[in-house]
C-alpha positions as CSV (number, residue, x, y, z in Angstrom):
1,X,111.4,98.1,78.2
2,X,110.1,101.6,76.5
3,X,111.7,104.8,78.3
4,X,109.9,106.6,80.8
5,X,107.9,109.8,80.2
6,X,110.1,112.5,81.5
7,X,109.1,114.8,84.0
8,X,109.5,117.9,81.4
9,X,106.8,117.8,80.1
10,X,104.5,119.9,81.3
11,X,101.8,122.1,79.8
12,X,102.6,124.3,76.7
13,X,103.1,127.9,77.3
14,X,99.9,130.0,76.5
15,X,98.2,126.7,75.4
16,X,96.2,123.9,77.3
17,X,96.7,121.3,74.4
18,X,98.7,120.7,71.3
19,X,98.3,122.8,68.3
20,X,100.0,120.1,66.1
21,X,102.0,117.0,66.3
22,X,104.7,117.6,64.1
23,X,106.7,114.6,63.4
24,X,110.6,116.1,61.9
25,X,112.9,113.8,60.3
26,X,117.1,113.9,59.5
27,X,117.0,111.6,57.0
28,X,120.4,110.4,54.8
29,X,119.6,107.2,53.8
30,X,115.4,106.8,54.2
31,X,115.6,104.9,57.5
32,X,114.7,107.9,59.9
33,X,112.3,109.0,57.3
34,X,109.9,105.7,56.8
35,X,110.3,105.4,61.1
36,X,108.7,109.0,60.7
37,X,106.0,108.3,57.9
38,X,105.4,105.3,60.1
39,X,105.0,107.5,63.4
40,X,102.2,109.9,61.3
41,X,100.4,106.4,60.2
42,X,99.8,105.5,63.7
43,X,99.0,108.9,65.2
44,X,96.6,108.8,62.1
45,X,94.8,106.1,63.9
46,X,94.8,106.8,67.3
47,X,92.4,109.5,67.1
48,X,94.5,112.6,67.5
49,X,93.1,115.7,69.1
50,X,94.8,118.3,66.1
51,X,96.3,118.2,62.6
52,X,99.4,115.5,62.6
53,X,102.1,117.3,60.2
54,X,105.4,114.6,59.1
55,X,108.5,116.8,57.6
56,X,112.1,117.2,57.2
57,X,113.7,118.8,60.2
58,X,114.8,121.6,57.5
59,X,111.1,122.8,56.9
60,X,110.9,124.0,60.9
61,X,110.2,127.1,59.6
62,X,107.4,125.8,57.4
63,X,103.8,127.9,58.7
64,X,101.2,126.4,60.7
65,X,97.4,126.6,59.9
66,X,97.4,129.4,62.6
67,X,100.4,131.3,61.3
68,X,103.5,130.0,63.7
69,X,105.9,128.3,62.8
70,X,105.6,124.7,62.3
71,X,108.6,124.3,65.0
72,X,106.4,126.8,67.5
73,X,104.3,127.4,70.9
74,X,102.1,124.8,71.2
75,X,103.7,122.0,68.6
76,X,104.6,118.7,70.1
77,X,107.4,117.7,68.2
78,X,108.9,113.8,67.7
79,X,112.1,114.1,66.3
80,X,113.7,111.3,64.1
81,X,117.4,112.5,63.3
82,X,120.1,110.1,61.8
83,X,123.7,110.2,62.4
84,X,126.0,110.6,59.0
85,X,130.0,110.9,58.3
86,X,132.0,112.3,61.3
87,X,128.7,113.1,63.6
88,X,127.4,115.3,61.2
89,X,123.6,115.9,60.5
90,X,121.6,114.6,57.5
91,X,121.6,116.7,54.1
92,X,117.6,117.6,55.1
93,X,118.4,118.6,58.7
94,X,121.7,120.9,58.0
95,X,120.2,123.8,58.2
96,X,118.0,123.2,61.6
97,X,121.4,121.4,62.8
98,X,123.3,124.8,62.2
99,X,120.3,127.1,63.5
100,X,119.7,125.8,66.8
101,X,123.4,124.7,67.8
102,X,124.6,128.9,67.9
103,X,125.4,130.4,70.6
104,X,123.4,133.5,70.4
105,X,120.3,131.6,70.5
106,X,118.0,133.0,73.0
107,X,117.1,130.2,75.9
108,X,113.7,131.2,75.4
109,X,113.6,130.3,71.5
110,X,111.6,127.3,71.3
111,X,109.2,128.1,74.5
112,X,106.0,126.4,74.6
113,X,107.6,123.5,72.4
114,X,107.2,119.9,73.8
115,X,109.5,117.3,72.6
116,X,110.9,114.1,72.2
117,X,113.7,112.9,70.2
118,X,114.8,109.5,68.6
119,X,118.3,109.0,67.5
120,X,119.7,106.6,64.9
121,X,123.5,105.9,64.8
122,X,125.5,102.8,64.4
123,X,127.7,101.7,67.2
124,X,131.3,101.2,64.3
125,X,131.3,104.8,65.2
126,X,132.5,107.0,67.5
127,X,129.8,109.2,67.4
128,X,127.1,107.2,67.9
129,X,123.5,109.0,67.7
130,X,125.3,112.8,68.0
131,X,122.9,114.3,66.1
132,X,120.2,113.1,68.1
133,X,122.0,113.8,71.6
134,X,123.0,117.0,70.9
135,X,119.7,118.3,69.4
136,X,117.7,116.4,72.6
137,X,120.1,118.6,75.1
138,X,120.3,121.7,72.8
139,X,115.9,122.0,72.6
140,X,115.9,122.1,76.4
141,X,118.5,124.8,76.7
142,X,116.7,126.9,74.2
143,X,113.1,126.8,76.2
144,X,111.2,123.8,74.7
145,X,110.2,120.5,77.4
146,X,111.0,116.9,77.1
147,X,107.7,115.2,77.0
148,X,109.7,111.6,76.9
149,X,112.9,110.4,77.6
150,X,115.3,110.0,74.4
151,X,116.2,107.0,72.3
152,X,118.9,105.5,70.7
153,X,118.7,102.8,68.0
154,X,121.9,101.1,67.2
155,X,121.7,99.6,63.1
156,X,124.6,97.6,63.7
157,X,122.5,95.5,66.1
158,X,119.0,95.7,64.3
159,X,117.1,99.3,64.5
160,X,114.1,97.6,65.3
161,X,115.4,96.3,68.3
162,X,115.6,99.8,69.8
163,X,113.0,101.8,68.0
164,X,110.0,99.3,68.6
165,X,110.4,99.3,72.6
166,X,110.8,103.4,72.4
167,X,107.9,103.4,70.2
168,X,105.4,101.3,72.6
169,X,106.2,104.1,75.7
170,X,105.6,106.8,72.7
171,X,102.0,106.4,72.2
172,X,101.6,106.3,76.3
173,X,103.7,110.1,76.5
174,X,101.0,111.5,73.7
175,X,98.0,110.3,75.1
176,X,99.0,111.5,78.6
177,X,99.6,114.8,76.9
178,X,96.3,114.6,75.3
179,X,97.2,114.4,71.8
180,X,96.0,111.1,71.2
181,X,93.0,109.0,72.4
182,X,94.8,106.0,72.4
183,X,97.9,105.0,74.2
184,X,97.6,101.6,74.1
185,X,100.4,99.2,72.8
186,X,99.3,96.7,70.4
187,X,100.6,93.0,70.8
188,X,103.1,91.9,68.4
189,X,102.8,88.7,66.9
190,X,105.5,85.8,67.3
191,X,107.2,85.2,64.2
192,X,108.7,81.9,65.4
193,X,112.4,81.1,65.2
194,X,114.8,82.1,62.3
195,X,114.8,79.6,59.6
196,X,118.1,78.3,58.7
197,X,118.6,79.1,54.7
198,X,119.7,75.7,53.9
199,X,116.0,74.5,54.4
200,X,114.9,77.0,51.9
201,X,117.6,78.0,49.5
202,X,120.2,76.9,46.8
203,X,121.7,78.9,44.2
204,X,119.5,78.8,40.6
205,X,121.3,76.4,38.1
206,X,121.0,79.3,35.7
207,X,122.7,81.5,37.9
208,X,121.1,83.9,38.7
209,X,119.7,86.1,42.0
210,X,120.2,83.5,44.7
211,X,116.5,84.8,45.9
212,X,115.4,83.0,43.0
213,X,116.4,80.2,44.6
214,X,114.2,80.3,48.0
215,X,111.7,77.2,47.9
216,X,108.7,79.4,49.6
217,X,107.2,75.8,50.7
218,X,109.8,74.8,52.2
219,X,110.6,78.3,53.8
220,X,106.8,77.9,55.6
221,X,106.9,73.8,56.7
222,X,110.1,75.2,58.8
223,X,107.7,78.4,59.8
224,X,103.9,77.6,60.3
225,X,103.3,80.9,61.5
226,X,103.0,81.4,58.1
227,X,103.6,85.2,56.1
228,X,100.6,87.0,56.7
229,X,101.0,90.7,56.0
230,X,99.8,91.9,59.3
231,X,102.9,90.4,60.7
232,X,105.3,92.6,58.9
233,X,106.3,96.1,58.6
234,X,104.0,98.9,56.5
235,X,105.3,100.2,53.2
236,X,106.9,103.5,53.7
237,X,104.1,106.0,53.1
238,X,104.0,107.8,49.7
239,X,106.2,111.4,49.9
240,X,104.1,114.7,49.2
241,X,105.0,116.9,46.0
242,X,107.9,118.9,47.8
243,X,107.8,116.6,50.9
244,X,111.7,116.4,51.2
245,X,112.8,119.8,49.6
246,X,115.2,121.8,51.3
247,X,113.3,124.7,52.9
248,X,114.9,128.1,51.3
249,X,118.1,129.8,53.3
250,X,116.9,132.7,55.5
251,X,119.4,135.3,55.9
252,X,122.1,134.5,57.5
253,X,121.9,130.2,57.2
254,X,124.0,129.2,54.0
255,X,127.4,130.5,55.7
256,X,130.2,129.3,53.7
257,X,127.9,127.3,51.8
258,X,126.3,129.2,49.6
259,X,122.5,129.1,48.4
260,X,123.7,125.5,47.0
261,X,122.7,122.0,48.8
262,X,121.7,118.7,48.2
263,X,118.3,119.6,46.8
264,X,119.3,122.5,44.5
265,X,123.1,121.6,43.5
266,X,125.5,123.7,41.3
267,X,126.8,122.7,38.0
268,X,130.9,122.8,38.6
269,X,132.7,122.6,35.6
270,X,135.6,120.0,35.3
271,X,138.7,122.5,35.6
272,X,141.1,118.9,35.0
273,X,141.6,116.0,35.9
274,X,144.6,113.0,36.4
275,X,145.2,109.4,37.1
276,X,147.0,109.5,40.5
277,X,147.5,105.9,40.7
278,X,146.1,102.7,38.4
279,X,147.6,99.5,39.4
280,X,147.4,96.5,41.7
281,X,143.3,96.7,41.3
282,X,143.3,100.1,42.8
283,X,142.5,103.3,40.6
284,X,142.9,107.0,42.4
285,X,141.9,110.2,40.1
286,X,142.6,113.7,41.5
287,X,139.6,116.0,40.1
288,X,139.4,119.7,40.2
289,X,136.0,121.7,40.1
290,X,135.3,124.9,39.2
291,X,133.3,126.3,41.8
292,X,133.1,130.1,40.5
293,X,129.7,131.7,40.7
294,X,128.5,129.1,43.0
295,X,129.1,131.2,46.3
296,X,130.7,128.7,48.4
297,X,134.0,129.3,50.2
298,X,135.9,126.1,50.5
299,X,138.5,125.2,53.2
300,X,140.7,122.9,54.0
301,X,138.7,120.0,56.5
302,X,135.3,120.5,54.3
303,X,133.7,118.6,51.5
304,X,132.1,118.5,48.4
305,X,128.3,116.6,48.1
306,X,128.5,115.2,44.7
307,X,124.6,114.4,43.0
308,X,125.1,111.3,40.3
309,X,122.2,109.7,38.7
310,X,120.8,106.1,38.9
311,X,123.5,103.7,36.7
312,X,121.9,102.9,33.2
313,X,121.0,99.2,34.0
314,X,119.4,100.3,37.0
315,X,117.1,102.2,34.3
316,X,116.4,100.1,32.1
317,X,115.6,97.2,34.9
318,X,113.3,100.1,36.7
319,X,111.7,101.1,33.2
320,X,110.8,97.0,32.1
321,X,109.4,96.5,35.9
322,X,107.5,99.8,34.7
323,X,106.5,98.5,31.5
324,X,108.5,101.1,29.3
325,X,107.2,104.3,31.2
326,X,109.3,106.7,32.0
327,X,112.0,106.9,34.4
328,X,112.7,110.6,35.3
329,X,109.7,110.4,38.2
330,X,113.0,107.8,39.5
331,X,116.0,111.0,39.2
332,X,115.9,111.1,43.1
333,X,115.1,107.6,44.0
334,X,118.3,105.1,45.1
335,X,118.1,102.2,43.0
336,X,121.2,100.7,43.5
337,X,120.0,100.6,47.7
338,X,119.7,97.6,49.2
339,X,116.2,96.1,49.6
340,X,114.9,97.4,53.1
341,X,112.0,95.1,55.1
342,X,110.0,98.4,53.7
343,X,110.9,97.4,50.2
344,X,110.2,94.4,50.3
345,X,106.5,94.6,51.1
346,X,106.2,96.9,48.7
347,X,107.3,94.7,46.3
348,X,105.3,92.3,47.7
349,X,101.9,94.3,46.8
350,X,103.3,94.4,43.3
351,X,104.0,90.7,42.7
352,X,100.9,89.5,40.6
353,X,103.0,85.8,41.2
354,X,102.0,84.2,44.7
355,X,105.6,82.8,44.5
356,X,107.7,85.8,43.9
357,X,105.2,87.7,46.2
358,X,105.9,85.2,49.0
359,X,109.8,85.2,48.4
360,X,109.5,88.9,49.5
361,X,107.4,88.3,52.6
362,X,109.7,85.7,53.6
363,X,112.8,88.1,53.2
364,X,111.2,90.6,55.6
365,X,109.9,88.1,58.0
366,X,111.5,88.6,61.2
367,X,113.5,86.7,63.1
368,X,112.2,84.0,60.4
369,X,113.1,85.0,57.6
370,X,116.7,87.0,59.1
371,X,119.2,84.5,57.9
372,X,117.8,84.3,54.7
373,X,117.8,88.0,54.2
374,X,121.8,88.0,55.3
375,X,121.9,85.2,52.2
376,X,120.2,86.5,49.7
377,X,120.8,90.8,50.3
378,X,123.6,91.3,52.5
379,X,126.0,88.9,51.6
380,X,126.1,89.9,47.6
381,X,124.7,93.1,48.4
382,X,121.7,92.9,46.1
383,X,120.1,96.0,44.3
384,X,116.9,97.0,44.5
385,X,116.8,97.3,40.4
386,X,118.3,93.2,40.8
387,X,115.5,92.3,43.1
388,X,113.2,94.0,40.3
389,X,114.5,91.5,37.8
390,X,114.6,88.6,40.0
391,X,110.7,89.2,40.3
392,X,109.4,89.0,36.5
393,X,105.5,89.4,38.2
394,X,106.6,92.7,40.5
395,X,104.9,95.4,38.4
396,X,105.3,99.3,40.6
397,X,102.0,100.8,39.3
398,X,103.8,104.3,38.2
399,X,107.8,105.5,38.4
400,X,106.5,107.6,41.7
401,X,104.7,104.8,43.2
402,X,108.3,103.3,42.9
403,X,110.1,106.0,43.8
404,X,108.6,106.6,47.2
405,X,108.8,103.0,48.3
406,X,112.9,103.7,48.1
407,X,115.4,105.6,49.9
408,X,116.8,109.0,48.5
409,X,119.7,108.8,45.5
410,X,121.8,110.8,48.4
411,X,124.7,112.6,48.1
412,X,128.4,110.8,48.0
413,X,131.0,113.6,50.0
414,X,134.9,114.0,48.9
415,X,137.3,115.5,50.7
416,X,138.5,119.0,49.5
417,X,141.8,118.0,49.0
418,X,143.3,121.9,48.0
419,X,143.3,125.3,50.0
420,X,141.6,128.8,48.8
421,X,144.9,130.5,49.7
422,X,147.2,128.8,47.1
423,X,148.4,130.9,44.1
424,X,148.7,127.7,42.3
425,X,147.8,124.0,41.6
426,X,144.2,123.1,42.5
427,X,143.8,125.9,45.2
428,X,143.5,128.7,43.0
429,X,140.8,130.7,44.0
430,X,137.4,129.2,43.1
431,X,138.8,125.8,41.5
432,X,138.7,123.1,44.7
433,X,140.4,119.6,44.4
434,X,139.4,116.5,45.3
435,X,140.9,112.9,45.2
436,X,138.4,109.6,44.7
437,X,139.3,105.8,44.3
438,X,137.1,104.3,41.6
439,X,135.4,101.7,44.1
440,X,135.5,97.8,42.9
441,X,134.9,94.7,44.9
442,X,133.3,91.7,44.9
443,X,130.5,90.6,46.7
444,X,128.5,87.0,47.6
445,X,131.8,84.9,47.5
446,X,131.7,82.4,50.8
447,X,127.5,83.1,50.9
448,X,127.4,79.0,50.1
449,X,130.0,77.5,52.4
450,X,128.9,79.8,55.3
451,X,124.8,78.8,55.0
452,X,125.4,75.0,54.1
453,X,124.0,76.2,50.4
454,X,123.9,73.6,47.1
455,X,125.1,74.6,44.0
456,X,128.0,76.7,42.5
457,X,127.3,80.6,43.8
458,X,126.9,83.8,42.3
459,X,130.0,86.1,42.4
460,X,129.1,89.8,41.8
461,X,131.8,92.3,40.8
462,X,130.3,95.3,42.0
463,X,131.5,99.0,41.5
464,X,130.8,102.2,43.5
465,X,127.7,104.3,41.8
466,X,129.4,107.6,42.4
467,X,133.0,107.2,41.6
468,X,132.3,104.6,38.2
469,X,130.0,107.4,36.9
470,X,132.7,110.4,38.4
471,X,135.6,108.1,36.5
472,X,134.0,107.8,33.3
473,X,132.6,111.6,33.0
474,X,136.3,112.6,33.0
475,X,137.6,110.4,31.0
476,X,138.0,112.5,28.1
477,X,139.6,114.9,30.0
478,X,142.0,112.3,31.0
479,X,142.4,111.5,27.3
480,X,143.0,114.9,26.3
481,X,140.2,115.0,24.2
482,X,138.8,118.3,23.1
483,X,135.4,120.0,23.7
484,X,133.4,121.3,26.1
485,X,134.2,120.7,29.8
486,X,131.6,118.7,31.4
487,X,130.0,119.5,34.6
488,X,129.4,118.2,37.7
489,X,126.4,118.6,40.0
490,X,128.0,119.5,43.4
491,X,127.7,121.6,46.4
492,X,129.9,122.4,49.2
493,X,129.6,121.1,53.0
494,X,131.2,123.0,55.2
495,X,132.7,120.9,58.5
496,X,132.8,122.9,62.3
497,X,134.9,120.6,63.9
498,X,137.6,119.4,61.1
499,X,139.8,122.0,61.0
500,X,143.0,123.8,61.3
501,X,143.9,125.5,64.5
502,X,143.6,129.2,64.3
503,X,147.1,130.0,65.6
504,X,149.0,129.5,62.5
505,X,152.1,128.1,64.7
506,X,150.5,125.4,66.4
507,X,152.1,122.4,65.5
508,X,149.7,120.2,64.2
509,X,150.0,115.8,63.9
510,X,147.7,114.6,61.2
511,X,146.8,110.8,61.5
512,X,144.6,109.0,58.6
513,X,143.8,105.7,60.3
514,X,142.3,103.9,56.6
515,X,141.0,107.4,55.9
516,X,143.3,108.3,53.5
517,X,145.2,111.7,53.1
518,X,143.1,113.9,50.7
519,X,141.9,116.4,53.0
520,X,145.0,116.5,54.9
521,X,146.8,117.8,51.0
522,X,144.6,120.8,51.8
523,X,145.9,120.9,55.4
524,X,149.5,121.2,54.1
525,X,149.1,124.1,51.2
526,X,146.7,126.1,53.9
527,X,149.7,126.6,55.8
């Protein structure tokens, strides 16, 4: 069942009712971020009694129609906040993450601030939903009330399994603090049982996507509920001009950092470059940046966020779907993510075909449509710009439209695999090393003998977006070609918990369980 309202929440200091609902998301990968688009939708409907406002957790600072701060007396606040790398916080909630965490935060800070917050995290982890726990117990210390008990949604089980219970008891907790009319929960509909892909699916003769493969008739004599929109999940909402920027650094905020982050990265030049290893299908290149002018100060346990574009036939596939407009509006847009429910519909709407329109809704049908989805998306890990070209009817009306119905292009993170203290090597003063392994593998083999499938499967050989696109910007360095260095847009992350001790003679034991030993090359020339 949905959590219970917490006893917190009281009335707002100086305020009888809600100046805004403000609904912050820590978005890395675009799943807290269409949950909170989704949560503005609703409260849309539901009659609220003030202005609904849905941002990044970074724009707290952002003014309200009255002056305050958007994070301020008299906000009720829903926080969505994601879980990323070693329970760190999402690139568009680092700033808010490092604000309200110090110390010398006064326990009156947030006073007259009514919460609630909804943490995603994946249970593989140790630290599952951190950034959500430690930002639900952190509000309270610093003066603001717990309007409704916190949730955690696990995405190795299913996020929806966890964030549509929380979600029903949500509406309740507004209405009974008089920001909504309605509190009501609306009855879901029964999708009927999971179809099993072998009633539905066998691999195209001409080989290609195995969705193109999915006998839609078939997929619906096995599920007479049928695929009626209503019964599936609503398009992420289309992102404001600016939605997602970071908010500027205030005094005080970049720390180690610098002014440079995700959303405004700095151009590092390539200092060099070599081929650590290149054999047995494994390829390891040691790169050093030049990160002089940038104002970062790298140490040993941090790492470098590392912006690459969209790979060149995810362009061209995006720009035909597009019918030869162009693709910049697509710079920040993930093409190479795998097709979400979200996606799906909103593929869906685009599909002038009733057949390739109908293989979407079956994909995001749920539970019906759930083993299919594992055949035809997980298993070969399909691309959003594939799916594209698997539907010759989808037709996004503009690059944006397209854009905003996809996660974020986020930043891929490196270990800094060099110290600031060596006189030589990689270290040297602004120039910080990293190591990457140029990422291969296939994906889809075993997809027919595990779902009973006909025909002879697809085999993709897949390769990493980041490190292909890394390996081949340096690889006239590696030749030892001349020219101009080229430059990589970068910025540095700065890590509180993976570090050195401060006593300089504390023996130390350094264990890489599959991790690998980049950062701990920095441990060793720190000391």
């Amino acid at each position: 069942g949905a959590p219970a309202a917490s006893g917190d929440g009281g009335a707002a200091a100086g305020d009888g009712g809600p100046g805004v609902i403000a609904v912050f998301y820590g978005s890395q990968t675009g799943n807290a971020n269409s949950i909170a688009h989704d949560v503005g939708a609703e409260l849309a409907k539901r009659s609220p009694a003030c202005e609904v406002v849905v941002s990044p957790l970074d724009a707290w600072r952002k003014k309200r129609g009255d002056g305050a701060p958007l994070l301020g007396p008299g906000t009720v606040a829903v926080l969505i906040a994601s879980t990323t790398g070693n329970g760190d916080a999402p690139d568009n909630a680092e700033r808010f993450w490092r604000f309200v965490r110090k110390r010398s935060q006064p326990s009156d800070l947030f006073a007259g601030v009514r919460y609630c917050v909804l943490g995603l995290g994946d249970t593989n982890y140790d630290k599952f939903c951190h950034v959500g726990k430690v930002l639900d117990g952190r509000l309270k210390e610093v003066g603001a009330e717990r309007f409704y008990e916190m949730g955690c949604a696990d995405e190795a089980m299913g996020l929806e399994h966890f964030v549509d219970p929380w979600l029903r008891g949500l509406w309740g907790a507004l209405a009974g603090l008089g920001c909504v009319a309605d509190g009501g929960v609306a009855e879901t509909e029964d999708l009927g049982e999971p179809v099993a892909a072998a009633d539905c699916l066998e691999f195209p003769k001409d080989g290609g996507h195995l969705v193109q493969g999915l006998d839609v008739a078939a997929f619906l004599r096995a599920n007479p509920k049928g695929l009626a929109t209503a019964q599936l999940p609503r398009p992420r909402a289309a992102r404001e001009n600016g939605e997602d920027a970071e908010a500027p650094a205030e005094e005080g905020d970049a720390g180690r950092a610098g002014p440079h982050a995700a959303a405004r990265p700095f151009a590092a030049k390539v200092h060099g470059a070599r081929v650590l290893c290149d054999a047995g299908g494994r390829r390891v290149v040691h790169l050093e940046l030049d990160l002089s002018g940038s104002g970062a100060k790298h140490e040993p346990g941090d790492s470098v966020g590392i912006k690459c574009p969209n790979a060149p036939d995810a362009l061209a596939a995006a720009k035909k779907a597009l019918g030869g407009e162009d693709v910049a509006a697509l710079a920040d847009a993930d093409l190479a993510a795998a097709p979400t429910r979200a996606v799906l519909r909103a593929f869906a709407a685009w599909c002038a075909d009733a057949t390739d329109r109908d293989r979407c809704l079956a994909l995001a049908a749920r539970p019906a449509g759930a083993e299919l989805y594992d055949a035809c998306v997980k298993a070969p890990a399909l691309r959003a710009h594939e799916l594209l070209e698997a539907l010759p009817s989808c037709r996004p009306p503009s690059a944006k439209e397209l854009a905003d119905a996809l996660p974020r292009l986020g930043a891929r993170y490196y270990s800094v695999a060099s110290s600031s203290l060596s006189e030589d090597g990689a270290g040297r003063n602004d120039v910080v090393a990293l190591c990457f392994s140029v990422v291969r593998f296939e994906a889809g083999k075993g997809v027919g003998d595990a779902h009973g499938l006909c025909g002879r499967e697809k085999i993709y050989d897949r390769k990493g977006l980041c490190t292909t696109w890394l390996d081949e910007l340096v690889a006239p360095v590696l030749a030892g070609d001349g020219g101009g260095a080229p430059t990589v847009p970068c910025f540095l992350k700065p890590s509180d918990a993976f570090c050195l001790p401060e006593d300089p003679d504390a023996p130390i034991l350094m264990v890489g369980p599959g991790t690998g030993v980049a950062p701990f090359m920095g441990f060793l020339e720190h000391r």
